[in-house]
N, C-alpha and C positions, 0 to 999 in steps of 0.2 A: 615226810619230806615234801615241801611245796615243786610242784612241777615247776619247770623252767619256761618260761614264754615263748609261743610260737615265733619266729621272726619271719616276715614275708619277704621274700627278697623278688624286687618291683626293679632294680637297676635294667637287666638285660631287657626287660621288656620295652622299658622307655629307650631303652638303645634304639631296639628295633622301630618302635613308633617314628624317632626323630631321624634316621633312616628313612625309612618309607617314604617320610614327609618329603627330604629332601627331595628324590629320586622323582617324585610325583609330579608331574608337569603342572606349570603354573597356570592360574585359575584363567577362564577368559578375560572375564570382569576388569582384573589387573593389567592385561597388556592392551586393551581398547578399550577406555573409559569413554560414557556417550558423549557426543557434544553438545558443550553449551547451548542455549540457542544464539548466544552474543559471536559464539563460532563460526555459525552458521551464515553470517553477515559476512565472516572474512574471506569465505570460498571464493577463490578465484574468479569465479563464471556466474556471480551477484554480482545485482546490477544497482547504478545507484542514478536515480533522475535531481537534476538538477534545474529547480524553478525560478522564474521571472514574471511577477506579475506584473502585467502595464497599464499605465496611465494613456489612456487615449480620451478624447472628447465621447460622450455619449452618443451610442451607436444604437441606430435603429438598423432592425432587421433588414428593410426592404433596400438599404445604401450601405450595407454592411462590405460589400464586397469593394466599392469606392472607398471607404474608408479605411478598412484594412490593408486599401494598396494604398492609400496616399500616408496616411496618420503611422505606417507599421513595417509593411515590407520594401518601401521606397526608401527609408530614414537607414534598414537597416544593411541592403543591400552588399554591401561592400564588408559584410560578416556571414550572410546565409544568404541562400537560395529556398525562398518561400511557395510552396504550391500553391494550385488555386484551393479553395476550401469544398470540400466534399458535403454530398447530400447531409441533412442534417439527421438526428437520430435521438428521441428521445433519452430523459435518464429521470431515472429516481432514489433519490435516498427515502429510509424509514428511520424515526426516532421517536420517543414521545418529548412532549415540551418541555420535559425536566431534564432531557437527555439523558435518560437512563443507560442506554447504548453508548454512548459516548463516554459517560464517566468510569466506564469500564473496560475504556480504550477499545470499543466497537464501532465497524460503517459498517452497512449493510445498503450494498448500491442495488440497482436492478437497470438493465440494458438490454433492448432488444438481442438475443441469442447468448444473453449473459448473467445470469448472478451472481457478484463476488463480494465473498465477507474477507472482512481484511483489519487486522490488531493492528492499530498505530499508537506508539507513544516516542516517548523523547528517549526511551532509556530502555534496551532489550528485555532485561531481564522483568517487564512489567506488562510485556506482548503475550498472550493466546499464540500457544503452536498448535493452529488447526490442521483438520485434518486436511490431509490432499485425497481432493475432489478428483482429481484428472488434471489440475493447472495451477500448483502452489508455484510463490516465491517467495524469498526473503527478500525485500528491497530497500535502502537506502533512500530519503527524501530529503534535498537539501533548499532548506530557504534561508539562506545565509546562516544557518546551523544542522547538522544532520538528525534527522529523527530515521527511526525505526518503522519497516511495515512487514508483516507479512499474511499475506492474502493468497487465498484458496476461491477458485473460481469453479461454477456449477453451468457448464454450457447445455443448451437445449435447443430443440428446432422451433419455429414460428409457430407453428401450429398447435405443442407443445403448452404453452404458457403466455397469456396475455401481460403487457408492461405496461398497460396505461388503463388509468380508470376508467370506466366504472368496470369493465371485466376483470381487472387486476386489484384485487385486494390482501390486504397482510393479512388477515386467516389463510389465504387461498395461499397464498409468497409461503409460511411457514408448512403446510400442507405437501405443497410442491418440493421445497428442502429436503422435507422428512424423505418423502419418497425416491428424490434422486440422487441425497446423501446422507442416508440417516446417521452417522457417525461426525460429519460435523455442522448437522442441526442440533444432536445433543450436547454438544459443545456450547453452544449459543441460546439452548434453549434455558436453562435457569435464569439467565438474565431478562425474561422475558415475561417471569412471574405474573410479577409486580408492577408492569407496566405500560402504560396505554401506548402502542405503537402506531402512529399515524404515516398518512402520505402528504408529506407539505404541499407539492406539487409536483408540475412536469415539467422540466428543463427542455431544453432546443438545445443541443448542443454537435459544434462544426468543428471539423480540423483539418487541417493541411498538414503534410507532411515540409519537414523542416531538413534542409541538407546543409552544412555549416564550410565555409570556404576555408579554414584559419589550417595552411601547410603542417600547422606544427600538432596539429589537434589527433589524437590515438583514433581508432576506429571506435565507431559509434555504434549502438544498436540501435535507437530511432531518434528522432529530432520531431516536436512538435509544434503547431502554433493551435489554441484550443480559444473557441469563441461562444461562450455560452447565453443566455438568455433566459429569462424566467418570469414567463407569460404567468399570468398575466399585470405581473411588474414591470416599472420600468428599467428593472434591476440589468447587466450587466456583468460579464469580466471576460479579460483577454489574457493569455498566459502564454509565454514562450517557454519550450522547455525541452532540453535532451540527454537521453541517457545512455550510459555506458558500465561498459564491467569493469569490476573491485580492481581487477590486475592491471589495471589500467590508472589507479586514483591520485598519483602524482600530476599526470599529465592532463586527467579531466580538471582536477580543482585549477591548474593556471587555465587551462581552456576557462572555466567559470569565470577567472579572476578577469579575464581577456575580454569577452562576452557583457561583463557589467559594465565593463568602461563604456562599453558604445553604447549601451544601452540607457547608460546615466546621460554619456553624452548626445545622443538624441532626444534627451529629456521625455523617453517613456517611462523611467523606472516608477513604479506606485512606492510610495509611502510605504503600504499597509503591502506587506509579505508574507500573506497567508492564504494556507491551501481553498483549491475550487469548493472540497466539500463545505469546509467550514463557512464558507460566502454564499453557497447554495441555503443554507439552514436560513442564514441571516437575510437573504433576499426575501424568502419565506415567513418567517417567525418574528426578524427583526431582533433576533439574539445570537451572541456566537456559542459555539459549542464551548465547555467551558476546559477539554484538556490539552489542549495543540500549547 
């Protein structure tokens, strides 16, 4: 006579498992999904700068402050209260001619007691979340449409790191990164293969603090007027600009809308509304960066 087949009986077991499961607290992952970085734009306490580039007459250095007050903060008076403009303070950008950096949605500035790398493009999700250095943001750039940045800054003392040639060089700049942040030098270092990084030059660059009169306008975190210069060109640009937080951007964008009128209607507004980096490249090289 053929034996009869084992039968395994599996039900109570799977009782239990599908039990257990329920009982089982739910996973972290599920109840706090990370944020986007497009997220990270909507926090409350991001900030978003809003720019104005101006048309004024070609300004020499040595009459800069006459012209500033006649051609600038005389026209716009009866909308802000303009300082006088502060010691001036070099700046540097790094690129190579092909703009390697740049097609990869990279700046890499250099400022007395400052290094900041900073992802800009038109569209979050195509930004580098670098590391925080000790002085990340996510920010908001509006030149009659909003782009994206987020920059991580590497402060140091004087002494620390030269910003101007011939002691300051991009072996020395990438050197310097490694050692004061090595997690977001390697961030930036593959980009860096393949390509020849120069220093175009040295910018002059002034600003005054900007205080805006308009009753209606939300609280500001700073108001700028920025005057730059790039010896040894005869190059140029002036830029108004102020910024404020996300929780605020009903009441900033009519502030903006407010702000243009007078600024059309003193007949400063430039044509051409594009960022200081991008006109620093082009005072230099005589080409613009090709992603803004």
């Amino acid at each position: 006579m053929l034996a009869k087949p084992k039968v395994l009986v599996v039900f109570p077991l799977l009782v239990l498992i599908a039990t257990a499961w329920a009982l089982s607290p739910t996973p972290t992952f599920a109840q706090s999904p990370a944020k986007s970085v497009r997220d990270n734009f909507a926090q409350p306490d991001q900030t978003i700068e809003y720019h104005f580039m101006l048309q004024v007459p070609e300004v020499q250095e040595k009459e800069m402050e006459k012209i500033v007050q006649s051609k600038v903060i005389d026209p716009l008076k009866s909308i802000a209260e303009i300082g006088r403009l502060g010691k001036p303070r070099p700046g540097v950008y790094v690129d190579s001619r092909d703009y390697a950096l740049d097609k990869t949605y990279l700046i890499v500035r250099v400022r007395q007691g400052q290094i900041t790398i900073k992802s800009r493009a038109a569209a979050p999700e195509s930004l580098i979340d670098l590391e925080d250095c000790g002085a990340k943001k996510y920010e908001m750039d509006y030149f009659a449409k909003p782009g994206y940045s987020i920059s991580s800054d590497i402060k140091f003392k004087p002494e620390e790191f030269a910003t101007t040639p011939p002691a300051f060089t991009v072996p020395g700049l990438w050197a310097f990164m490694e050692k004061k942040c090595p997690a977001l030098f390697g961030q930036i270092q593959p980009y860096l293969k393949d390509a020849t990084i120069e220093i175009p030059g040295v910018a002059t660059m002034y600003s005054a603090e900007i205080e805006i009169k308009s009753p209606s306008a939300p609280k500001l975190k700073e108001g700028t007027l920025a005057v730059w210069f790039f010896p040894p060109t005869d190059k140029t640009l002036l830029e108004f600009a102020f910024t404020g937080y996300n929780r605020d951007r009903e009441g900033l964008d009519k502030l903006y809308a407010e702000i243009m009128e007078s600024v059309k209607g003193a007949g400063l507004l430039n044509a051409e509304q594009i960022s200081k980096t991008r006109q620093y490249f082009r005072a230099y090289w005589g080409t613009l960066p090709p992603t803004e």
